[in-house]
N, C-alpha and C positions, 0 to 999 in steps of 0.2 A: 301874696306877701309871705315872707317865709321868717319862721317863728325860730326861736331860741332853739328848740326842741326840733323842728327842721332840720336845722342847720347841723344840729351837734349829732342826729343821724347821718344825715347827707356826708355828715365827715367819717363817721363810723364803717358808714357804707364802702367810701372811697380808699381806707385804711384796709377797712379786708379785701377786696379787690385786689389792690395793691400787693397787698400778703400773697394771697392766694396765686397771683401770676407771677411772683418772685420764687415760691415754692413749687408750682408748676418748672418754671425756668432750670430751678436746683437738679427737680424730680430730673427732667429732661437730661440735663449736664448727666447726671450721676448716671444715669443709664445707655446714655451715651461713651460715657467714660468705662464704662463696665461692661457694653457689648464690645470695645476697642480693645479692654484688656483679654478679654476671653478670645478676642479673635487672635491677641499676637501672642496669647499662651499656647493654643490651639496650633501656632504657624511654629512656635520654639518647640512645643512636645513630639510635632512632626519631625522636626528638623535634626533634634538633640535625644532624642529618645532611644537610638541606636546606641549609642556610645555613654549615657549617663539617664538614666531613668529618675523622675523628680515630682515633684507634686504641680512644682512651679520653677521658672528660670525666671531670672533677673540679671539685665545685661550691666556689666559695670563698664561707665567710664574712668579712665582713667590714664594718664598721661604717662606713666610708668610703662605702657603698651608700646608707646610709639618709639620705645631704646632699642626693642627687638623687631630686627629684621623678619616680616613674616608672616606678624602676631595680626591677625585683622579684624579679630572679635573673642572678649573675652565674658565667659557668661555664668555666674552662678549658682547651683542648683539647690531649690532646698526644699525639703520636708514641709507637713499641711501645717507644721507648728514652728514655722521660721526659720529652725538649723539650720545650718548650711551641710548639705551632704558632700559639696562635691563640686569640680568645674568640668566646662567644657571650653577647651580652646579652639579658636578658627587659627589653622597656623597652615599660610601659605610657603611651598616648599620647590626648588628650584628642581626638575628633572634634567640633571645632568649631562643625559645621553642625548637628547631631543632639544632640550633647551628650551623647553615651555614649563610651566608655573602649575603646581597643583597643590590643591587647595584642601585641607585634611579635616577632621574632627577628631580632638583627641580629648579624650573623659577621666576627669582622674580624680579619685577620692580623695576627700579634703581633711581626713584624718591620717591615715595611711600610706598616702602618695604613693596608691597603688594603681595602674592603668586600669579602668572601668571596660575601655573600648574603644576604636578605630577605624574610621574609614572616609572613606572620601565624601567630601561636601556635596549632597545633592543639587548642587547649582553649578559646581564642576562641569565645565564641557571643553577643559583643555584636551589637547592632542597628547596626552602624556604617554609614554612607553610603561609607565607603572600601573599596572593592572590591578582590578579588585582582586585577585587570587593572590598576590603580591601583597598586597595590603593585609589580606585576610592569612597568609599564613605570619608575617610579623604579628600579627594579635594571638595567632596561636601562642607564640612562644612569649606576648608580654602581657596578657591579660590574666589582670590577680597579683602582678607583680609589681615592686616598687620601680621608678624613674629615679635617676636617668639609666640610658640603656646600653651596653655597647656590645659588640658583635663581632663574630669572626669574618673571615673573606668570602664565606660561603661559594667558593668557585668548586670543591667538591672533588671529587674524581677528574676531574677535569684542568684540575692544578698538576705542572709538573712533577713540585717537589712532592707531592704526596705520592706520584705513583712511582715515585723512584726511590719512598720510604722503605725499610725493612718489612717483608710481608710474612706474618709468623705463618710456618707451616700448620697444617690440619684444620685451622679456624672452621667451624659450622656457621653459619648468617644464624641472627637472631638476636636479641637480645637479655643479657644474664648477668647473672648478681650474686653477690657475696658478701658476710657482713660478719664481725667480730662475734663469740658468741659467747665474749665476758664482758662487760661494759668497764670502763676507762674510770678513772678516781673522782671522775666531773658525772658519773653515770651515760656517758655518749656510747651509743652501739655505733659504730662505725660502719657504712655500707659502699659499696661501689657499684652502679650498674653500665656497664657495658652493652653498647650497639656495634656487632657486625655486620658489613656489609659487603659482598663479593673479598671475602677473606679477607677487607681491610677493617680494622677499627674506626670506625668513623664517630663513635661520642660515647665519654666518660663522663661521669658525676660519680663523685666524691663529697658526700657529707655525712650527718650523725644524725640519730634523735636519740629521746634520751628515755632512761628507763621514769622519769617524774613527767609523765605525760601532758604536765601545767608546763612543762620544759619548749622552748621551741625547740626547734633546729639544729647545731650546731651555726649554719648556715645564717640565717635569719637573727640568730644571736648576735654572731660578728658582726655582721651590717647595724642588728638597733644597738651594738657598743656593751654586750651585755657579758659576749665573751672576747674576750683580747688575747693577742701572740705579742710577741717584736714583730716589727717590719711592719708592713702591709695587712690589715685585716682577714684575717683566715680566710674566709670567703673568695677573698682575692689571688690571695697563694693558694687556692683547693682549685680556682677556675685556670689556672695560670700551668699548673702543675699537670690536669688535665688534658689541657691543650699541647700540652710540651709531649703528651702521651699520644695523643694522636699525632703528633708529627712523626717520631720516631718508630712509632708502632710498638714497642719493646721494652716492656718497663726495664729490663735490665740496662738498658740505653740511658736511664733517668741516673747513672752513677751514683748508687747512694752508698755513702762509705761509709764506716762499720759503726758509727754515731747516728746512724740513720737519716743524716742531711745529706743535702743536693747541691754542687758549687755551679752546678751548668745550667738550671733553671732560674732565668732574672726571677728577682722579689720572691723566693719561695727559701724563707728559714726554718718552717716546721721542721718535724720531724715525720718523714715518708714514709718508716717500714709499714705502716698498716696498711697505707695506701699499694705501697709494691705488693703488701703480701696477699691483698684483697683482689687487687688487678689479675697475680697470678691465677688466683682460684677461680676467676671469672673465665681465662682463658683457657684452663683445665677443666674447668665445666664447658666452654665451649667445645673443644675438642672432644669431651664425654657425650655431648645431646645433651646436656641436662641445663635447660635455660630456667630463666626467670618465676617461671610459673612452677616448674617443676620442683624449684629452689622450695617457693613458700608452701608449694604443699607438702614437702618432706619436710618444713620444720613443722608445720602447724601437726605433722604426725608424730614426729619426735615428744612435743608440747602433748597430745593429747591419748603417746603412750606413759608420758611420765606422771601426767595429773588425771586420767581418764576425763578428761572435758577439751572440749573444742576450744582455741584461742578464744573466738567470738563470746563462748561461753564464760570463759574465765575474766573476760574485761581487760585481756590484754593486746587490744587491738586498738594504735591510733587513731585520729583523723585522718592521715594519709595513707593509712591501709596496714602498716608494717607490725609486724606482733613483735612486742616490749616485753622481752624475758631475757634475762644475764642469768646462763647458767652457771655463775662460779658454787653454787651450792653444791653441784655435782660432778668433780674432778675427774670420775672416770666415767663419763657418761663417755665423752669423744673421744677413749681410747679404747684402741683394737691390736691387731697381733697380725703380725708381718707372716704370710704365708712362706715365705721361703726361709726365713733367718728363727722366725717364734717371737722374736721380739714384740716391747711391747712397744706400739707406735701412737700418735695424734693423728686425730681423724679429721679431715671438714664435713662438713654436713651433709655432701653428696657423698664420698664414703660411708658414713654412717648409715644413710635410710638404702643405700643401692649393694652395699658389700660390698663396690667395685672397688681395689686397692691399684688396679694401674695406674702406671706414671706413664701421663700423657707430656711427658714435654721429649721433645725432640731432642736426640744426640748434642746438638748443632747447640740448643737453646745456653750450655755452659759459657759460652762464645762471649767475649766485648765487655764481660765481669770487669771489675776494679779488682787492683788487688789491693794486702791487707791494709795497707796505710791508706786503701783509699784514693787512688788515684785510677781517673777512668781512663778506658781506653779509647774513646770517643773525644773528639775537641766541641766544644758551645758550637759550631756550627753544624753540628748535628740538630739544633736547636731551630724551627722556622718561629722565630720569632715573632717576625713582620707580619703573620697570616693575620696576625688580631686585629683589631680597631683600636687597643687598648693598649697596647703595646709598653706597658709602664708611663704612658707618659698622656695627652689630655684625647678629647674626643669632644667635638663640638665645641671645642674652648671649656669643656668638665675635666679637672685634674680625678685622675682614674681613684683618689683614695675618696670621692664621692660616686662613684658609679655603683649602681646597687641591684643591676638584673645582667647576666648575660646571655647572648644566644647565640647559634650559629648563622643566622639570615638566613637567605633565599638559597639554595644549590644553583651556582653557574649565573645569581643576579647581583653580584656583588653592587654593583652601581646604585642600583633599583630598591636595596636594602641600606646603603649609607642614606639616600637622598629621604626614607621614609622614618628611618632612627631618626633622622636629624629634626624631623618634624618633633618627633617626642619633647625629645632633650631641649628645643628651642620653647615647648610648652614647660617644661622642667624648670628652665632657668629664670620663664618671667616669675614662672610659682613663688619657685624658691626664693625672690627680691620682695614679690610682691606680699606674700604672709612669712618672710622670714624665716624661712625653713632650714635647720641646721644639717649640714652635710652627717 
């Protein structure tokens, strides 16, 4: 016979029992739940670790995916304390030449919209013509760097009109640089570095830093909106202007009339003489031997016979290597004395630490001048335009006054290099919808 006290155990009994295999049930779920998540953290840090390194990913749905042709998984990375550091896009890409579908990983930082990394999806097993070395030099040239991306024809030497370009006499291969040695009213040192190549010019840059070291770029200013021109973002007119130098070989070919503008480069209103006069000194130091390297260590000797301290020493060395000194304090450092006249002359910098005063430019080089009012001797079709992707006008369906890296691509893979940009830029464009990113 079972008694009050029975009972009201027997139920007690039944109650934790009951507990007890509900909280088994839970324990089980959650640990179940918890080796599936580690397992498909473990399969995405495999996966996504190349191109975006993270604590954890977390894949987003979302319906904004399916407007872009391409887009097949979108995944966000984030920190052991929730930020989002970053995405990684799965963006399927058409190989133009072959006509099979390859499938990318593109990694881009979620502050900066700078490219993290790139390469092909380990589950990739199309027949594509686009190679990992393909792949891997496009990241050379955009990893670090903001999206979207547009690029030259990268056909190289191997393009007609380039070998039918003006070939300056003397050139030495290598490459060499030049840079103002007063800084501008903005504090920008102006610099140009030149690549030669079997006597052709094959790549200019054209930008500044500045003597306020918390300064970026001039470059990097244009782009975050910090420094402005008319027209087209400097940045744009510096990439544009460049390219117009490599087509024609000859900065005297760039017509710049005596206001120091250029009528025959699209979208370039600056003002050029720095750029022409820096070009020249690059080409005069090429025809000297006296390249890149040789450049910085006769200023850092200049520098360290005017203060007896090494640049390093004095705290005048960027983050990007460049030693930050405007010598306008010293008016006659850069002047010398013309051996044959006495006079007294301006120096550049390779005169100064070499005592070399030869004029290396050729007879011939007075040639295809403007004259005084400014009118060239050359017509705009001296101008290869068309070589860019950029061409003033869109690129992947991005109107060029948002493009914010550019490179040369692949030499000789022109195809192989649009079909892999296009990967980017199609990662670029869901971003930019998807977090509202202003051009």
């Amino acid at each position: 016979m079972l008694t009050r006290d029975s009972v009201i155990r027997f139920t007690l009994d039944a109650i934790l029992l009951a507990s007890l295999s509900v909280l088994l049930l839970i324990m089980g779920m959650l640990f179940t739940n918890s080796a599936e998540t580690s397992r498909v953290q473990d399969e995405y840090s495999s996966r996504f670790a190349g191109v975006l390194q993270a604590d954890y990913y977390e894949k987003i749905e979302t319906e904004l995916a399916d407007g872009y042709e391409g887009i097949t998984g979108v995944y966000e990375a984030k920190n052991a304390n929730g930020t989002p550091s970053g995405f990684v896009i799965e963006v399927e890409v058409k190989d133009h030449d072959s006509g099979n579908p390859l499938k990318l990983l593109v990694g881009v930082n979620y502050n900066t919209a700078e490219l993290t990394g790139l390469m092909r999806a380990p589950d990739d097993d199309s027949a594509s013509t686009i190679t990992d070395s393909d792949i891997s030099q496009i990241l050379l040239q955009t990893v670090g760097r903001q999206i979207p991306v547009s690029y030259a024809d990268g056909e190289g030497e191997d393009d007609p009109l380039l070998n039918s370009a003006t070939k300056l006499e003397g050139l030495n291969d290598g490459t060499y640089y030049a840079q103002t040695l007063e800084a501008d009213d903005s504090g920008y040192i102006d610099y140009v570095e030149m690549v030669i190549e079997d006597g052709y010019i094959t790549s200019v840059q054209w930008n500044a830093f500045n003597t306020d070291m918390n300064i970026r770029s001039r470059r990097d200013s244009a782009l975050s909106g910090v420094y402005s021109v008319s027209g087209l973002n400097w940045a744009t007119q510096s990439y544009n202007l460049c390219h117009a130098l490599m087509d024609v070989q000859d900065p005297q070919l760039l017509a710049m009339k005596s206001d120091g503008t250029t009528d025959i480069v699209d979208g370039v209103t600056v003002n050029i003489r720095t750029f022409y006069n820096l070009c020249l000194e690059c080409i005069e130091n090429s025809r000297a031997g006296f390249d890149k390297e040789d450049y910085f260590e006769g200023l850092a000797q200049v520098i360290e016979n005017l203060f007896s301290g090494t640049p390093g020493d004095l705290g005048i060395v960027n983050d990007d290597g460049f030693i930050v000194y405007s010598f306008e304090d010293y008016p006659s450092l850069f002047v010398g004395e013309d051996a044959e006249s006495g006079t007294a002359v301006n120096m550049n910098l390779r005169q100064k630490v070499t005592g070399d005063m030869t004029d290396y430019s050729p007879e011939d080089d007075e040639e295809n001048v403007g004259d005084e009012q400014g009118e060239s001797n050359i017509s705009e079709d001296g101008i290869r335009s068309e070589s860019s992707s950029l061409n003033g006008e869109a690129i992947d369906g991005i109107p060029s006054s948002e493009i914010k890296t550019y490179i040369d691509g692949i030499t000789g893979r022109a195809s192989q290099t649009a079909d892999i940009v296009t990967g980017i830029n199609t990662a670029y464009k869901f971003l930019k919808d998807y977090l509202n990113w202003m051009a």
